[in-house]
C-alpha positions in Angstrom: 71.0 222.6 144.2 70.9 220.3 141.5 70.5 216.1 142.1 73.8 214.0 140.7 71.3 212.2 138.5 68.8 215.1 137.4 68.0 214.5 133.8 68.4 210.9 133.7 65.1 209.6 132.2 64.4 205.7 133.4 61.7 203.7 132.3 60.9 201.2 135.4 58.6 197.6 133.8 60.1 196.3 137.2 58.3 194.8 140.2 58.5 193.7 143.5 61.9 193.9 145.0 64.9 193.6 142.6 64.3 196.0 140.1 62.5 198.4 142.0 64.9 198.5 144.4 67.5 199.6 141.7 65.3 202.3 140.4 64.7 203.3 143.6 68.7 204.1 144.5 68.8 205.9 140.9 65.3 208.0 142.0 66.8 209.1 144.8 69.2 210.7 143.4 67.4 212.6 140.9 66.6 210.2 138.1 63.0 210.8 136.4 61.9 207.4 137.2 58.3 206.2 134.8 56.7 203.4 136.7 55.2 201.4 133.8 52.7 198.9 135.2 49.8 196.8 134.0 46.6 198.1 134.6 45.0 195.2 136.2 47.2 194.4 139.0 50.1 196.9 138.9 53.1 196.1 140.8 52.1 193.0 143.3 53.9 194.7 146.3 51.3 197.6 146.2 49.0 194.9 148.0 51.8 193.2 149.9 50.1 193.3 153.8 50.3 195.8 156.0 48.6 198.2 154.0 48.5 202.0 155.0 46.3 204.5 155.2 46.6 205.1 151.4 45.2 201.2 150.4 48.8 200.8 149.2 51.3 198.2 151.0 53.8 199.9 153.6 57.0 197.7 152.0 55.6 199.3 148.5 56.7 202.9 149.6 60.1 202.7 150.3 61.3 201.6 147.1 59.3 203.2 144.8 59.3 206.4 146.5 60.1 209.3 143.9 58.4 207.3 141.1 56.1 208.7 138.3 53.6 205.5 137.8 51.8 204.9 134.5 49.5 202.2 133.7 49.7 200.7 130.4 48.5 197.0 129.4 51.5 196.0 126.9 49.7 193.0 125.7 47.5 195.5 123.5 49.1 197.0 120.1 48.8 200.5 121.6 49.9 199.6 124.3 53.5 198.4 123.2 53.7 201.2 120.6 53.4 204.1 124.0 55.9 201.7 125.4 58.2 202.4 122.6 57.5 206.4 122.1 58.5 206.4 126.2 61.6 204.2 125.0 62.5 207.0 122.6 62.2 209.4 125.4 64.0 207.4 128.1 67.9 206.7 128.5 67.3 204.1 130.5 64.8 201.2 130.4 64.8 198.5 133.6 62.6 195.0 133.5 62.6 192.3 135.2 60.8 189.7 132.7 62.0 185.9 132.5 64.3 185.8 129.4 62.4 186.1 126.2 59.0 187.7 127.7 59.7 191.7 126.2 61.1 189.7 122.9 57.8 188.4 122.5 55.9 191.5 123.4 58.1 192.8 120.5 59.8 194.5 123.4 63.4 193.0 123.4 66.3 195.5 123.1 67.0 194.9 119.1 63.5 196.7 119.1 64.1 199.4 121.4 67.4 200.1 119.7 66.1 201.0 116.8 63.9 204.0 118.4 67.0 204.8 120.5 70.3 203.6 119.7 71.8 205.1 123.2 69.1 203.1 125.4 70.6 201.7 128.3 68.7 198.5 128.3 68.6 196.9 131.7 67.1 192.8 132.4 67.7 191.6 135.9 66.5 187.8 136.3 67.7 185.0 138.3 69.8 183.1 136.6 70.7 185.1 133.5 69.5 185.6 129.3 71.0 182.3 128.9 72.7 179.1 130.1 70.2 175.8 131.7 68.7 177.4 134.4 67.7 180.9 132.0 64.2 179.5 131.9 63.3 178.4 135.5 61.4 180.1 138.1 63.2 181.6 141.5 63.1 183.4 144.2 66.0 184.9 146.5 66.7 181.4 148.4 66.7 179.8 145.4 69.6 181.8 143.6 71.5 181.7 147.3 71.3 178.0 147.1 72.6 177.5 143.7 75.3 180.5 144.4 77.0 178.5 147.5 76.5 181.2 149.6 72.9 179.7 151.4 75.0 176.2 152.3 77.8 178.4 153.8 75.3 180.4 156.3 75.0 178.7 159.7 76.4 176.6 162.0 78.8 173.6 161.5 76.6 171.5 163.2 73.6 172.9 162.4 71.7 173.2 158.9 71.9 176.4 156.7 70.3 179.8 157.6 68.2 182.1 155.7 69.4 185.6 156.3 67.2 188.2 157.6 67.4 190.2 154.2 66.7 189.3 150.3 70.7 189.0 149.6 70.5 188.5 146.1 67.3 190.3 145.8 68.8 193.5 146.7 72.0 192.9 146.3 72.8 191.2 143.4 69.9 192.4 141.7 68.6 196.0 143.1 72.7 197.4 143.7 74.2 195.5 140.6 71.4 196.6 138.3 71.8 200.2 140.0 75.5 200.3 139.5 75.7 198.6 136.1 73.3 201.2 134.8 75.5 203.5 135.7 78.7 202.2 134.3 77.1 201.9 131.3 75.2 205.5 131.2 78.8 206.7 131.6 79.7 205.1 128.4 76.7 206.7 126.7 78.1 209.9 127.3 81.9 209.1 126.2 80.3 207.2 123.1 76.9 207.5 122.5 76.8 203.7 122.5 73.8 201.9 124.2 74.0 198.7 124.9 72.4 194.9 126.7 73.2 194.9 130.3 72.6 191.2 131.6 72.1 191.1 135.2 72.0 188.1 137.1 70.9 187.2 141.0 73.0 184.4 140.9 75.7 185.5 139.4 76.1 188.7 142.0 75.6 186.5 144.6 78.4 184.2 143.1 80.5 187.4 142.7 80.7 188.1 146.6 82.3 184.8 147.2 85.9 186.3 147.1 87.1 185.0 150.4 85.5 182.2 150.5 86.6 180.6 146.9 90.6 181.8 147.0 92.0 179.2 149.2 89.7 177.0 147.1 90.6 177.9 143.9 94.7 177.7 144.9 94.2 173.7 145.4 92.9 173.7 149.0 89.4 172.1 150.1 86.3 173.8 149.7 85.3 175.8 152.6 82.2 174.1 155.0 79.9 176.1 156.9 80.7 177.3 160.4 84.2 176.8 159.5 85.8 179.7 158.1 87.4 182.8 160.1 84.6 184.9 159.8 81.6 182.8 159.8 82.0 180.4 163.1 85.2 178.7 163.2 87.2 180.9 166.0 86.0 182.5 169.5 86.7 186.1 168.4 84.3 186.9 165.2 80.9 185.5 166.7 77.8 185.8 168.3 77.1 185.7 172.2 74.0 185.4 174.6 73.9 188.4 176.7 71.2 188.4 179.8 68.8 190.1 177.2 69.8 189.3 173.7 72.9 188.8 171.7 76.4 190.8 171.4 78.5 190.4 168.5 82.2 190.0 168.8 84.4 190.7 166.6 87.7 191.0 168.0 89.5 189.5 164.8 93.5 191.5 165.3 95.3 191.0 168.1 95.3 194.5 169.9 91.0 194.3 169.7 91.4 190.8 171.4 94.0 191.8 173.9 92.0 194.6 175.2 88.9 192.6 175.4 90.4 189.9 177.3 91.5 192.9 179.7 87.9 194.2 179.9 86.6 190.7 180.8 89.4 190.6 183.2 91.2 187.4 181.7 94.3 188.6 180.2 96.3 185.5 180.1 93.6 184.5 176.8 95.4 187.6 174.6 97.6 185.9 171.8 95.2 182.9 172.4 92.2 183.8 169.8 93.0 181.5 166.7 94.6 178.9 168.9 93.2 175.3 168.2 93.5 173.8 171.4 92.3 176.5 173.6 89.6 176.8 170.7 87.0 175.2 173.1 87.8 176.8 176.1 87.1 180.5 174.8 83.9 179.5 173.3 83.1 178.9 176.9 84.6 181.3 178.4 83.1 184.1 176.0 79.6 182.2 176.4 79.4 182.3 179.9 81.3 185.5 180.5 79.0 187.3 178.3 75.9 186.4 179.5 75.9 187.6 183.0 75.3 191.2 181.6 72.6 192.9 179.7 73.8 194.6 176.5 73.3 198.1 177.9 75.7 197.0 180.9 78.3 195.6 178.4 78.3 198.5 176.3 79.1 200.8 179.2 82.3 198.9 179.6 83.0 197.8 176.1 81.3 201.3 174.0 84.5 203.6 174.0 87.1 200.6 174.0 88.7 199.7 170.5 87.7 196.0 171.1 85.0 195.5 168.5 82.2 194.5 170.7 78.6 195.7 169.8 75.0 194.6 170.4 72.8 193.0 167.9 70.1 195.7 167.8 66.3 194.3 167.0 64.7 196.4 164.1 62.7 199.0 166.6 65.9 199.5 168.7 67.9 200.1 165.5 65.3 202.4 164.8 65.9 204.8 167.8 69.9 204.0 167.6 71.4 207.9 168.1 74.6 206.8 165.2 71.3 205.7 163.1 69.3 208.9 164.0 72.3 210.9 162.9 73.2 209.5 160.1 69.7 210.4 159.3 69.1 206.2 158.2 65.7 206.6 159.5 63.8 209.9 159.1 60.2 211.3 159.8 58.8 212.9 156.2 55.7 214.3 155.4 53.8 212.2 153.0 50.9 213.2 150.9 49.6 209.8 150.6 50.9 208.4 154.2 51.0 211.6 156.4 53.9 212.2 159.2 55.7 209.2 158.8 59.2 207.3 159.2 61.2 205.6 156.5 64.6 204.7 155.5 66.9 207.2 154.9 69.7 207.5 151.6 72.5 205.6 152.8 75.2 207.4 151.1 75.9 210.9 151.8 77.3 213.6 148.6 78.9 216.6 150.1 77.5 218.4 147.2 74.2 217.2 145.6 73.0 214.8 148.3 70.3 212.8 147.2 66.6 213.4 148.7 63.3 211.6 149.2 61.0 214.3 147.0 57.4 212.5 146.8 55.6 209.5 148.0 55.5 206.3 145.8 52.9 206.8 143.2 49.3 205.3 143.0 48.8 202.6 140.4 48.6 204.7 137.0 48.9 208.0 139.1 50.6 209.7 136.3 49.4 208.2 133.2 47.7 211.4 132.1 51.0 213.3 133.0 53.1 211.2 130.8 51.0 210.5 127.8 50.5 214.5 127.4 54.3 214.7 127.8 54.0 212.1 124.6 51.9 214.7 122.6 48.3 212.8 123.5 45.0 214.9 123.5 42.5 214.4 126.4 40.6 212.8 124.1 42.9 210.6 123.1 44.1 209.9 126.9 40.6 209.4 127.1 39.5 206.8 124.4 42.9 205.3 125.3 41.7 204.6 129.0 37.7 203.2 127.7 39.9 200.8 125.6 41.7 199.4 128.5 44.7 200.5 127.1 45.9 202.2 130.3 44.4 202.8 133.4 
């Protein structure tokens, strides 16, 4: 059974988490993904501690699992000119450069266009290919905190909160880049247009502010942290101290919070959840009530009640969750370069051509002799390629 992507040819300059991440979900899939990376260092996640049996960084696997990896120094003539024989070849090219770095490798899109007018030519960064902020260093906090969504994470009373994942990392970067790609590979194949996809971190994360800007935008006061329905401001959408952790509540509609308040044995408090005055009180109420039970206890009474009450699961219990296990978001594979191991599954399911994990994430320049053969080079040219340092 064929893969929904099988045949799509993607050149990958990214590195660590952004753009491999969106090469990654297109890999998956089927996509030929060519890890292109510099000889000397290669990707920095490879040496991101832990490292696993293979030398190479446990957080590297995941997302570049299914990767072909060539090493290739693009700062050498050579160099730039296998680049743009592969650019010929790809439909597809991802990197992750600040604005103007591939221009001045004579790598920029106008360059690659002219081998392959249908390129889909991909540059995630953090702020965009233009505007103030196009030159400036950044990491995932940083394009949170100029989004607006870092200062609306937290408490009221508190100051803001760094989430447990890389939101505009992943999100903003990795999915957009992923799903932009696409949108615009589907135009390739109406058209046979290419084009300049512009991906910014900060403008995702922007993007996702939908609730939080309408009232905003329509006249009314800009929303403060801890103070909006679903981030703090009312008893039913928050987070509890149970005897051994946390439970998370979100009994937002009224039939959820009726039947909670029946399971907790106070049904006087149903209708009462986005009431002001008794806004205090059920804080309490919830804080105390909640905490007299471990989670396992709560979820006896509160797992097969429509009440929107679940526990918030550390990593290694998430791991063994049974809706996880089935949903097959962690798996055991065999890898060649890791042995029996676990890693994340493919989170969404095809009913016909379901994505799979096919080979471990490639060594640094694991495939160079693959590729440049598949470019028409002798061994002896691979070979006085490599004693030049021109790839590795």
């Amino acid at each position: 059974m064929s893969l929904p992507l099988e045949g799509m040819r993607v050149l990958d300059l990214t590195r660590l988490l952004p753009g491999p991440f969106c090469t990654v979900l297109l890999a998956d899939m089927g996509a030929d993904v060519i890890k292109v990376e510099d000889p000397r260092m290669g990707d920095y996640l490879r040496w991101n501690p832990p490292l696993g049996s293979s030398g190479m960084s446990v957080h590297f696997h995941t997302i570049n699992r299914n990767k072909r990896s060539i090493a290739l120094d693009l700062k050498k003539r050579e160099g730039r000119e296998l680049l743009l024989e592969l650019a010929g070849w790809a439909e597809v090219l991802v990197e992750q450069f600040r604005p103007g770095v591939m221009e001045r490798l004579g790598l920029g899109y106008d360059t690659v266009r002219e081998v392959n007018s249908q390129v889909v030519y991909c540059s995630i960064t953090g702020y965009g290919q233009d505007g103030p902020y196009r030159d400036l260093a950044g990491h995932d906090i940083n394009y949170l905190g100029y989004a607006g969504v870092l200062g609306l994470t937290g408490d009221a009373d508190g100051p803001p909160v760094l989430s447990g994942v890389q939101i505009a990392d992943l999100g903003a970067g990795g999915m957009f880049g992923a799903l932009s790609i696409l949108m615009a590979y589907i135009h390739v194949l109406k058209t046979g247009e290419g084009q300049h996809l512009d991906v910014s971190m900060m403008d995702g994360s922007i993007s996702w502010l939908t609730i939080n800007t309408g009232e905003f935008f329509a006249g009314g006061e800009a929303p403060r942290r801890g103070e909006q329905v679903l981030h703090g401001l009312w008893p039913c959408y928050n987070i509890y101290p149970a005897a051994d952790g946390y439970m998370a509540v979100g009994s937002l509609e009224e039939k959820f919070w009726k039947r909670l308040c029946e399971l907790l044995g106070k049904p006087e408090y149903a209708g009462e959840q986005f009431n002001p005055e008794k806004r205090d009180e059920l804080f309490s109420w919830l804080e105390d009530a909640l905490s007299r039970k471990t989670r396992a206890q709560w979820m006896e009474i509160f797992g097969g009640e429509d009440c929107c009450v679940s526990p918030v699961l550390s990593l290694d219990e998430m791991s063994k969750d049974p809706q996880v296990l089935h949903r097959k978001m962690v798996v055991e594979v065999d890898d060649e370069k890791l042995g029996r191991s676990k890693t994340l599954g493919i989170p969404v399911k095809f009913s016909r051509t379901p994505g799979e994990i096919r080979s471990s994430a490639p060594s640094q320049g694991e495939h160079t002799d693959e590729v440049l053969r598949m470019l028409g080079c002798s061994g002896e040219e691979i070979g006085r390629l490599r004693s030049d340092g021109v790839v590795k």
